[in-house]
C-alpha positions in Angstrom: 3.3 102.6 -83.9 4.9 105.3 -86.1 7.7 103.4 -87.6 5.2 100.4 -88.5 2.6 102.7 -89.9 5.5 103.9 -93.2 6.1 100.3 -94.2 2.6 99.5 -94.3 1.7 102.7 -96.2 4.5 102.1 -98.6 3.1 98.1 -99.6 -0.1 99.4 -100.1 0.4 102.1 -102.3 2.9 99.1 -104.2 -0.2 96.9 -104.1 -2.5 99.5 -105.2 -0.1 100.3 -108.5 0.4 96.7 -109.7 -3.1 95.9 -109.2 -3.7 98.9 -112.1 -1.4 97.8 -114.0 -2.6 94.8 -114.2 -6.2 96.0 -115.0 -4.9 98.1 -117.6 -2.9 95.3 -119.3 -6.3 93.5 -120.1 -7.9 96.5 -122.3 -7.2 96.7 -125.8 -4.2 99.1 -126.1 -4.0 102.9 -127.4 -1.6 104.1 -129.1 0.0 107.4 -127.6 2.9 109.9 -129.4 6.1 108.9 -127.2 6.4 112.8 -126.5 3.0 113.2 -124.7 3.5 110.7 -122.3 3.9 112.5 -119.2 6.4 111.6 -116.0 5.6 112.7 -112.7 8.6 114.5 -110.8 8.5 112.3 -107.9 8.0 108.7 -108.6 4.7 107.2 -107.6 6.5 105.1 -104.4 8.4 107.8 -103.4 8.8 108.8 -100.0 8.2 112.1 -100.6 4.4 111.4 -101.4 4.1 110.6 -97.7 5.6 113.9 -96.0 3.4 114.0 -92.8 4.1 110.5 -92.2 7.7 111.1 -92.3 8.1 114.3 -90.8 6.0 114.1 -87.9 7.4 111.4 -86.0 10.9 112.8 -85.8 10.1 116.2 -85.1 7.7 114.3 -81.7 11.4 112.4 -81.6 13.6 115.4 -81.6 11.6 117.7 -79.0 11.4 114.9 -76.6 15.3 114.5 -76.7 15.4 118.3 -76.2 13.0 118.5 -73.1 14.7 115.2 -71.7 18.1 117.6 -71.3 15.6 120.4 -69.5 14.3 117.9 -67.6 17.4 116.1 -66.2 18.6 119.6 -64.7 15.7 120.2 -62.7 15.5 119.3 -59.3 13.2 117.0 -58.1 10.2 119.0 -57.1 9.4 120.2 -60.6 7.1 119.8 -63.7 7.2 120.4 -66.9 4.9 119.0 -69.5 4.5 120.4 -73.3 1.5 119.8 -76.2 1.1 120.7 -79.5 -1.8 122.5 -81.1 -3.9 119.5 -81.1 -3.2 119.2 -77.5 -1.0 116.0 -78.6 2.3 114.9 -75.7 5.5 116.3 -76.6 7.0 115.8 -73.3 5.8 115.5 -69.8 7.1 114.6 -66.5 6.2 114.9 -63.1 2.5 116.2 -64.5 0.3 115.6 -61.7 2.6 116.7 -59.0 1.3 119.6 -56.9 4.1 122.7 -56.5 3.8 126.2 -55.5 2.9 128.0 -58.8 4.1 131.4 -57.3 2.5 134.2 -59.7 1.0 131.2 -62.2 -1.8 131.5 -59.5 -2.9 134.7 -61.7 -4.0 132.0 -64.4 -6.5 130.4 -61.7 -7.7 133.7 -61.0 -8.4 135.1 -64.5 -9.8 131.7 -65.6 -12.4 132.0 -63.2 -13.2 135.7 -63.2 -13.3 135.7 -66.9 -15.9 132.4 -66.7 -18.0 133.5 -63.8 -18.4 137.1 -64.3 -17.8 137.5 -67.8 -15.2 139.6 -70.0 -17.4 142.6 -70.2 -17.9 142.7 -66.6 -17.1 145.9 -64.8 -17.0 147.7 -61.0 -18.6 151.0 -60.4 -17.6 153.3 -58.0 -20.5 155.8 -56.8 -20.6 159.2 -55.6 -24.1 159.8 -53.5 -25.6 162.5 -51.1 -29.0 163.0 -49.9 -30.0 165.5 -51.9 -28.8 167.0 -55.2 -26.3 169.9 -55.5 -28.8 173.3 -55.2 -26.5 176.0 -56.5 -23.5 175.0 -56.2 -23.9 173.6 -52.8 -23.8 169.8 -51.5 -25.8 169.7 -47.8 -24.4 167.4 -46.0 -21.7 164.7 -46.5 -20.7 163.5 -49.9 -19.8 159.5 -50.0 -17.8 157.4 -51.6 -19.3 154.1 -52.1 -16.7 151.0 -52.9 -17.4 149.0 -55.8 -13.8 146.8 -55.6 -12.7 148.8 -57.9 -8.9 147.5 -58.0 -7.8 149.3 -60.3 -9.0 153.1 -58.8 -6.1 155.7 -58.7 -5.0 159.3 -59.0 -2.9 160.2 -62.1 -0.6 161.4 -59.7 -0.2 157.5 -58.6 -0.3 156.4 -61.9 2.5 158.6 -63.2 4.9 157.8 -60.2 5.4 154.3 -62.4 7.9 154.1 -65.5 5.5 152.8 -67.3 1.7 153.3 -68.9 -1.2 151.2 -67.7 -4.9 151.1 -67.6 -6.8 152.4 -64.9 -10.0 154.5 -63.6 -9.2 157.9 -63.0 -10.3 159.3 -59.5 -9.1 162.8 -61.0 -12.1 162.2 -63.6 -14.7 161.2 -61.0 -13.8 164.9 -59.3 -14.1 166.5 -62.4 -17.4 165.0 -62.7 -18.5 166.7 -59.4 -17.2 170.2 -60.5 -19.2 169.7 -63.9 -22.3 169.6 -61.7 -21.8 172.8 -60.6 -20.8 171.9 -57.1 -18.4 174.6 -55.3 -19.0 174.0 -51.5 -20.2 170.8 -49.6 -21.2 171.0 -46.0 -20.2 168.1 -44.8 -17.5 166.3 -45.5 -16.1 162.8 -47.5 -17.4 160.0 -46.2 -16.3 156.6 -48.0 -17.8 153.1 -47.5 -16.5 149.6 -48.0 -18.7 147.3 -47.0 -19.0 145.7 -50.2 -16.2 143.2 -49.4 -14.7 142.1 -45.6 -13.0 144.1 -44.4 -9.8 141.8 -43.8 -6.3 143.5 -45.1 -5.0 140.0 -46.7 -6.0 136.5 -47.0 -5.6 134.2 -44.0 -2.7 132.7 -45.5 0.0 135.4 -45.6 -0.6 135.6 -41.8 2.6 135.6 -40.2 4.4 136.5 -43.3 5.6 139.8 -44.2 4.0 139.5 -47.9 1.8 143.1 -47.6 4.9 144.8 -45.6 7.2 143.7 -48.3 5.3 146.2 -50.8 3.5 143.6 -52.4 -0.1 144.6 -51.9 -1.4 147.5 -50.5 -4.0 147.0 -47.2 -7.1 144.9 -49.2 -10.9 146.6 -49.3 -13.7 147.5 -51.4 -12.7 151.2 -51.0 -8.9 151.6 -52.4 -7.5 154.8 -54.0 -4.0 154.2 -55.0 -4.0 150.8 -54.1 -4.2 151.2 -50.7 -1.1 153.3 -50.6 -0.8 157.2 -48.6 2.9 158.0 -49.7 4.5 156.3 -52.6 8.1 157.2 -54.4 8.3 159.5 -57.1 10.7 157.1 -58.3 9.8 153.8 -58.5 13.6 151.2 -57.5 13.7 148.1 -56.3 13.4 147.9 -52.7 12.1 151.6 -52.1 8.2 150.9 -50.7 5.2 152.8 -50.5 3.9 153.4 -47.4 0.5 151.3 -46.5 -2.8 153.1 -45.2 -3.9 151.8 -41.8 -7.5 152.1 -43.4 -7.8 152.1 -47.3 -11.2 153.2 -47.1 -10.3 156.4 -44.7 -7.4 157.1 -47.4 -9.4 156.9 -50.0 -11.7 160.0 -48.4 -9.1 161.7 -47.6 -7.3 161.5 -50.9 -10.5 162.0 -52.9 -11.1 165.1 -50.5 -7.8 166.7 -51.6 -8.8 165.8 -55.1 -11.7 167.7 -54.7 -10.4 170.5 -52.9 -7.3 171.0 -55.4 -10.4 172.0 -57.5 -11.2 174.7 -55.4 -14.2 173.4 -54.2 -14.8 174.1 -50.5 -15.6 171.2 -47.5 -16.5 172.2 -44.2 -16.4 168.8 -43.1 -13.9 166.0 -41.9 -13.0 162.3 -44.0 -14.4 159.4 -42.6 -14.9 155.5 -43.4 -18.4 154.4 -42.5 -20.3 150.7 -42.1 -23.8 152.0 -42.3 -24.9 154.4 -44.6 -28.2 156.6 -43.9 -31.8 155.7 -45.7 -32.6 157.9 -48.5 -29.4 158.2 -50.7 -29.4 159.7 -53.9 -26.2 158.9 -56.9 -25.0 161.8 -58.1 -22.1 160.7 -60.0 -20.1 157.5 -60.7 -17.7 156.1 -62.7 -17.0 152.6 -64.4 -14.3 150.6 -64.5 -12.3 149.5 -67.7 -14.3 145.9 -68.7 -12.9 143.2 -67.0 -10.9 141.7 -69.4 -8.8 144.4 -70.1 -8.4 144.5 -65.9 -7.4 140.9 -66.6 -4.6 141.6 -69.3 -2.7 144.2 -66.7 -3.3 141.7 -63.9 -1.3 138.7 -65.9 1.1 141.7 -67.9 2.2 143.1 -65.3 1.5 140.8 -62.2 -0.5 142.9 -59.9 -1.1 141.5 -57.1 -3.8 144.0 -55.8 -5.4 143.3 -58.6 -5.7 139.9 -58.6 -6.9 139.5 -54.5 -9.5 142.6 -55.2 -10.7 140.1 -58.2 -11.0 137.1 -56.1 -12.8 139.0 -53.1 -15.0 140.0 -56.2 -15.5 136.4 -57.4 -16.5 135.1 -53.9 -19.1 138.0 -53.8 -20.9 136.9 -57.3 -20.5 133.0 -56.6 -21.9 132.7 -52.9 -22.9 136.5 -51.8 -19.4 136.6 -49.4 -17.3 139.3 -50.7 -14.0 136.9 -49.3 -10.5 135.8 -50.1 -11.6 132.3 -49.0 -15.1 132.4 -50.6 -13.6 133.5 -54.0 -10.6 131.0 -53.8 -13.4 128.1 -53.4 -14.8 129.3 -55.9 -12.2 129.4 -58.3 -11.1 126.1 -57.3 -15.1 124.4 -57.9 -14.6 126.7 -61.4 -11.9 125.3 -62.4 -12.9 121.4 -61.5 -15.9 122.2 -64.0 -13.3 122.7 -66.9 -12.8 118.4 -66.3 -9.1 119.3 -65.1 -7.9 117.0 -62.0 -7.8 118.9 -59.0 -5.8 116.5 -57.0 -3.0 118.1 -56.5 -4.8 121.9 -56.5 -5.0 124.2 -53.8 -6.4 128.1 -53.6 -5.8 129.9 -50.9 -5.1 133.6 -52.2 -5.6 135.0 -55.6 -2.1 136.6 -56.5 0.1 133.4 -55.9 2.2 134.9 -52.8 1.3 132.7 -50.7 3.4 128.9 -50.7 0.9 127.3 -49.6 -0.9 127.2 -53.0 -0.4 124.5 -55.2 -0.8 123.8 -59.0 0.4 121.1 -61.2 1.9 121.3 -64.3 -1.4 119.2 -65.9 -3.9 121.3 -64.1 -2.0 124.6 -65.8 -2.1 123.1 -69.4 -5.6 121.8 -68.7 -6.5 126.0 -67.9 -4.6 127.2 -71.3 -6.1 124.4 -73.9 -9.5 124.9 -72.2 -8.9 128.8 -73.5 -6.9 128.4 -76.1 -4.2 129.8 -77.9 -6.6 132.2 -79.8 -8.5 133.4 -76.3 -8.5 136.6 -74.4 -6.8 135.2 -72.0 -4.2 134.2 -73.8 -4.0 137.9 -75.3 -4.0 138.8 -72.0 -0.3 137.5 -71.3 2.6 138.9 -71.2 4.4 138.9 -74.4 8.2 138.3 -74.8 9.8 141.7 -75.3 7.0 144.1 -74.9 5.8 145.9 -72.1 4.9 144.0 -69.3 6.6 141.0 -67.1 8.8 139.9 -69.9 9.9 142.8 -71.4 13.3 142.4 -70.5 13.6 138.1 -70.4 13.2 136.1 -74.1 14.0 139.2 -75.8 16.7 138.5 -78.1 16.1 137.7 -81.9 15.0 134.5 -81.6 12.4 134.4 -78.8 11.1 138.0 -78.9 7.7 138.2 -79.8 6.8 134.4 -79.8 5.7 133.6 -76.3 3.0 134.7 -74.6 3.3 133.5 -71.2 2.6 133.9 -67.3 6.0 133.8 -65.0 6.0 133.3 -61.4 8.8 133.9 -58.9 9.2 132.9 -55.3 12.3 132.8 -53.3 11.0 129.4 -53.5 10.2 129.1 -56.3 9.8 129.9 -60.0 7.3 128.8 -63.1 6.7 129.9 -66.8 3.3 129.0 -68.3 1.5 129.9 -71.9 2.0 129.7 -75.2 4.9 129.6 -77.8 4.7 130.7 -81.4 7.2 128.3 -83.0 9.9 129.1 -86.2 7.4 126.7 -88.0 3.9 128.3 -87.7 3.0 126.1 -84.8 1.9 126.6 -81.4 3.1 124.7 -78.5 1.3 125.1 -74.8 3.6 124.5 -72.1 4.2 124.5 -68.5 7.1 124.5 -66.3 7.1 124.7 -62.2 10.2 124.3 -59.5 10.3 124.3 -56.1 13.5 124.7 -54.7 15.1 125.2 -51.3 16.5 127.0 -49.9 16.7 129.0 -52.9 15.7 129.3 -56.9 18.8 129.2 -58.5 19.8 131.3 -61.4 20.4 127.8 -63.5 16.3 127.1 -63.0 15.8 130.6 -64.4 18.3 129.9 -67.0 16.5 127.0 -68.3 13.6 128.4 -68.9 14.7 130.5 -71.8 16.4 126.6 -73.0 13.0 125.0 -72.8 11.9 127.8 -74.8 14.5 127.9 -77.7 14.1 124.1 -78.5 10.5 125.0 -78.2 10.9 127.8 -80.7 12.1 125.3 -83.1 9.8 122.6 -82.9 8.8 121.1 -85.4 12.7 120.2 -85.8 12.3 117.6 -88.8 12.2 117.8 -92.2 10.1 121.1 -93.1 6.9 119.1 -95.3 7.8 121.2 -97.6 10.9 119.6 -98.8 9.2 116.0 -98.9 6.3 116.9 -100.4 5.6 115.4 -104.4 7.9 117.6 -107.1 5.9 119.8 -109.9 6.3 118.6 -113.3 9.3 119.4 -115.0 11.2 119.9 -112.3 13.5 116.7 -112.7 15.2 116.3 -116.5 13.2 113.3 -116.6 10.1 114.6 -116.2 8.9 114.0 -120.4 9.5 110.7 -121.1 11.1 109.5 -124.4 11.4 105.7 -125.1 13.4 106.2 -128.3 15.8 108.5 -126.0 15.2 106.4 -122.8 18.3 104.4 -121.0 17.6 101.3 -120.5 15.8 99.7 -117.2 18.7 98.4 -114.9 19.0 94.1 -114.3 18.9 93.8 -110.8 19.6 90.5 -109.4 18.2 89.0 -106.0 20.6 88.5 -103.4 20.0 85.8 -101.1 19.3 87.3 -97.5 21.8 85.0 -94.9 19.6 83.3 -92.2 21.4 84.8 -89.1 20.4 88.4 -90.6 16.7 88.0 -90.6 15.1 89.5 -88.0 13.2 87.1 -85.2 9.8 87.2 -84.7 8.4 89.8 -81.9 
């Protein structure tokens, strides 16, 4: 349709001029100084007054060829499928089928949390008693209420990691405490959960050593340090923290250290509790950061905790059942209402560890250009070279910078999902998923930083730019003299041969 639409352009604007000079030839002539008539620098039926025209198709031409060459190396349970800003094919293959998204999960998760509950939504951890502090001293136990805070750690915790991140400061909730005055409480820490189930993991990492592997630490309402009671000093690759058997429990205990590190005195044991006692008073809390800034460190830096605390929390606001199975329907119903097909969709956890998930490469472009390039979910990404996920992939020169993107990685498999910043001031949404056994190979993780180079450089025709109209004066014929003038050229028709015209369609 492209390659008819330049012909056709070109004969009207040919039409168009002869039909005004024609016009003009019937008015009574005025007589103009040779020196003012003017010439433009590009000829009327030049190509060049037709740039977008031109241009366009063979830059769509160009990145299809590129994306082909991706394409043909992946294996056969793969996707990858590509738009432009005005959500416009440049390449797609295998669209619809369903894969294990790994970590891309993240994007279902934050897409529904950041609908349902709202960007400026946050969790509250409480401190009650059942009666106020009376110089200096706390009767009674002092309890920890769980809001599902994910999200809730000890700057001793937070340290332990090489690099910065946003939290809620249990170190600030005890200072808190020792600004009311309190010195001694009678009883002792006593922390409550019940907000959420009380189910470690979602159904679907049963029989799976996804939690033992590090990955998460044991799920609840009540975490302090993610759910961790020893963790490395160091963090290396393969070196684990160790899991609580009860987060909740932990988190008394840990909160009670807190507290007593702060020489306050309690005469009591930790506990978790289901019930609390009638008559509870708050004496102190603290707030999370909002939600969408607990968003941008779940997709930076691909916490899992994070995102499975977020879904329990989802299931909670959308049917009253704080779940992992209640919030992944949810999420899954939220993400039918965007008009996405959800054919080939399947929640079953909120971080993407599970395989059982399933996502398809149309479904994760559907997600992105219902957001948008310009979204906070989008700035929520990980960016190429900066902190986060891809700090150390897409960081050279050329790439660094420009894409703002989820990965995922499986053994299984891997994906790469978001938004490119091209050479050219564009913005390209993409999506890329394989599944591959027994293995990902490193080629599959090669490619990716492929797809995104010829991405990079799309548009990859003729800047507009350089076919746009000349100014005046920029061509030596640009003030036309007829007493200086050559004269016009004699052309001569030449007589097309019959076997050289082309046959009808």
């Amino acid at each position: 349709m492209r390659r008819l639409l330049l012909p056709a352009i070109l004969i009207a604007a040919a039409f168009l001029a002869f039909s005004i000079s024609d016009d003009r030839g019937a008015q009574t002539p005025t007589a103009v100084a040779s020196a003012d008539i003017v010439s433009p620098g590009t000829p009327m039926l030049s190509a060049r007054r037709i740039p977008d025209v031109l241009s366009e198709p063979r830059a769509f031409e160009l990145v299809e060829l590129d994306l082909q060459l991706v394409a043909s190396q992946m294996p056969s349970l793969s996707c990858l499928v590509a738009h432009d800003a005005d959500g416009r094919d440049l390449f797609s293959t295998k669209g619809q089928v369903g894969l294990a998204p790994a970590s891309l999960q993240k994007l279902v998760t934050a897409n529904a949390v950041l609908q349902h509950l709202g960007p400026d939504f946050t969790f509250r951890t409480a401190v009650m008693a059942t009666s106020a502090p009376v110089d200096g001293v706390l009767e009674g136990d002092l309890f920890l209420i769980g809001g599902g805070d994910p999200l809730f750690h000890s700057e001793a915790y937070v340290a332990s990691y090489p690099r910065a991140f946003p939290y809620t400061s249990a170190d600030a909730l005890a200072d808190t405490l020792v600004g009311l005055g309190i010195t001694t409480i009678t009883g002792g820490v006593v922390a409550n959960e019940t907000r959420y189930d009380n189910l470690r993991q979602p159904t679907a990492w049963d029989g799976t050593s996804l939690a033992r592997d590090g990955n998460t630490g044991p799920l609840g309402a009540m975490m302090l340090n993610d759910g961790f009671v020893a963790f490395p000093a160091v963090r290396e690759p393969g070196i684990f923290s160790t899991p609580a058997a009860d987060p909740a429990l932990h988190a008394a205990q840990a909160f009670d250290d807190l507290l007593e590190a702060r020489a306050v005195t309690i005469r009591g044991g930790s506990r978790n509790v289901a019930e609390l006692p009638a008559g509870l008073i708050e004496i102190a809390n603290i707030e999370s950061l909002p939600l969408i800034e607990i968003v941008d460190e779940m997709l930076t830096f691909s916490d899992n905790a994070t995102a499975e605390l977020l879904l329990k929390e989802l299931g909670l606001a959308f049917s009253g059942d704080g779940s992992t199975d209640s919030g992944a329907l949810a999420a899954f119903e939220i993400l039918g209402t965007d008009a996405i097909d959800l054919t080939s969709v399947r929640v079953v956890d909120g971080s993407g560890l599970s395989d059982v998930n399933r996502l398809s490469c149309d479904a994760v472009i559907g997600l992105l250009e219902t957001h948008g390039a310009d979204s906070a979910l989008a700035a929520a990404l990980a960016v190429s070279g900066r902190p986060g996920t891809l700090s150390e992939r897409f960081s050279g020169p050329l790439l660094s910078g420009r894409v703002h993107a989820k990965s995922g990685s499986l053994t299984t498999a891997t994906g790469l999902a978001g938004f490119v910043d091209s050479a050219r001031d564009e913005t390209v949404t993409f999506a890329y998923l394989v599944n591959e056994e027994p293995a990902v190979s490193q080629i599959m993780l090669d490619l990716q930083t492929t797809l995104l180079e010829f991405l990079i450089n799309f548009p990859d025709g003729p800047p507009t730019e350089e076919l746009v109209p000349l100014p005046l004066g920029d061509e030596p014929n640009a003030i036309y003299d007829a007493a200086t003038a050559p004269p016009s050229p004699t052309v001569t028709p030449v007589p097309i041969p019959a076997e050289a015209t082309e046959p009808d369609a």
